[in-house]
N, C-alpha and C positions, 0 to 999 in steps of 0.2 A: 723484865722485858715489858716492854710500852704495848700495845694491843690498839692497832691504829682505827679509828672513830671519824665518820661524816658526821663534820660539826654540822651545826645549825645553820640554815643560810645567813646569808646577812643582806639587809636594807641596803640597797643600791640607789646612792646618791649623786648631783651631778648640782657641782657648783659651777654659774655661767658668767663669766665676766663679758661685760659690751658696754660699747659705748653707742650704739645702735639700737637698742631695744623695739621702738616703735617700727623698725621696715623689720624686724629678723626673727621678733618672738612668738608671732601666729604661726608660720612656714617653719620654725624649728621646732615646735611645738611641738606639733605636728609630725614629724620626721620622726623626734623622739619618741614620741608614743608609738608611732609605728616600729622604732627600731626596739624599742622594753618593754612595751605595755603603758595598760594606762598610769597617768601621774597621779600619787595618790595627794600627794602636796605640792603645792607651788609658792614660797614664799614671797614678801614684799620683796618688790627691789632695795636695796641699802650699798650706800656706800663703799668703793673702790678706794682707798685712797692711803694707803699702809705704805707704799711704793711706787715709784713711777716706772716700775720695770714695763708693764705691759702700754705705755701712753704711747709710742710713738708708733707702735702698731696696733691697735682698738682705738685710738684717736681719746680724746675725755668730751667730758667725765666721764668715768666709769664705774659702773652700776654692777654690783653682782644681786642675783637669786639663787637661791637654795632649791632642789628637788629631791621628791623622793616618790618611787614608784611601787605602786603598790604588789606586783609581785615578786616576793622573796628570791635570791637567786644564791647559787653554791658560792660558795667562797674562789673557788680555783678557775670563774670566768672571769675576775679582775682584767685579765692582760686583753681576754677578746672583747671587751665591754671599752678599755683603752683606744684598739685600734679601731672599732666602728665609732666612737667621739672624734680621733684624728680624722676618719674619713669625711668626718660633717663639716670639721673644721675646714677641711679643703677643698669640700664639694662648696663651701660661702665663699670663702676665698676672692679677698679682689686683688690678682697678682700673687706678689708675696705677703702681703698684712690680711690675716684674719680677723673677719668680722667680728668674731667671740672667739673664748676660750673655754672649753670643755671640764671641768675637772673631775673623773668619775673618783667613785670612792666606796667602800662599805663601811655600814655601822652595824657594828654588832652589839652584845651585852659588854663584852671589856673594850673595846675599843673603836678609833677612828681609823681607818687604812684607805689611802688614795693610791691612786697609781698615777705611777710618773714615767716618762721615757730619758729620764735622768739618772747616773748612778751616782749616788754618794755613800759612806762609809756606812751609813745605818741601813742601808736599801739594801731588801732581799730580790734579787733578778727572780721574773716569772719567766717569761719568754716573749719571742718576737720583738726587742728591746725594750721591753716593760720591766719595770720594779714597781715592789711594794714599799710603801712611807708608812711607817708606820706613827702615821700624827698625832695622838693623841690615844691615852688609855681611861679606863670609866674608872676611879678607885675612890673609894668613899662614898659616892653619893654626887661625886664631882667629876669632871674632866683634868684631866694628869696631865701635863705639857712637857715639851724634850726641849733642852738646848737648842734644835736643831727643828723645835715646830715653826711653821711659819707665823710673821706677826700677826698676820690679818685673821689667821684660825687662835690663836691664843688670847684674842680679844673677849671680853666678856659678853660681847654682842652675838658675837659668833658661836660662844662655846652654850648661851641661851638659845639659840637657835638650833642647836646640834642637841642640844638636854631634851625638846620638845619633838625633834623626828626620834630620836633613841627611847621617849614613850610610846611614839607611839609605835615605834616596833616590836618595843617590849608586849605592848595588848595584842598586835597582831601576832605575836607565837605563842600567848595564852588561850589565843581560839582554838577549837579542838580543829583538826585537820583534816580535809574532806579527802 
């Protein structure tokens, strides 16, 4: 018999796509630290350009950033962490094309997990139409990719970027805990 365990929270990430950066990233900024707390990282901006799925609604170029916030959060808010992203996404909204794209996520020690309001065969349903993707696992010393990760996360650029937030979460649950 299994004897069920609160895992360890995990690093709450948000990848931002836009083609808009200079009117949308002081005001969203801002919203999001109000909606998670403070950012404890804000990466450079870097290239969009794996897919023209998102051009004809964020407009180009488009630019993603990395975040990550410095309070730790449970594993089982994914889906409510999902719909308060939607809700930004819609409260920018000009019409139907949103100015950016939200993508929340946890890092943990083994893995990358985003959440999507998509099902496909590898996605665990949370609720409220949210799934879990499971993108990416930590195995060796390295990031482990699926058939089914996206190009733009399986790029070497990204998976170094995703290596230096997962340090530094790893030091933040080596601090003793107040």
């Amino acid at each position: 018999m299994s004897t069920p365990k609160t895992p360890e929270p995990g690093l709450l990430i948000l990848s931002i796509l836009s083609a808009q950066w200079d009117t949308v990233w002081p005001e969203l900024l801002a919203l999001l630290e109000a909606e998670f707390g403070p950012v404890a990282e804000a990466g450079d901006l870097f290239v969009f350009d794996q897919t023209d799925y998102y051009d004809a609604e964020l407009g180009t170029p488009i630019m993603r950033r990395l975040i990550s916030f410095e309070t730790l959060r449970p594993l089982d808010t994914l889906a409510d962490i999902k719909m308060a992203t939607n809700a930004l996404e819609q409260r920018f909204a000009d019409g139907e094309k949103r100015r950016f794209n939200l993508d929340p996520g946890f890092i943990t020690l083994q893995s990358l997990v985003l959440a999507t309001g998509k099902n496909f065969s590898h996605r665990i349903y949370l609720k409220n139409g949210i799934w879990a993707d499971l993108t990416m696992i930590w195995q060796k010393k390295q990031w482990v990719t699926f058939p089914w990760t996206f190009p733009d996360y399986a790029g070497n650029d990204m998976k170094s970027r995703l290596t230096k937030l997962r340090q530094s979460y790893k030091h933040t649950l080596s601090k003793p805990q107040m």
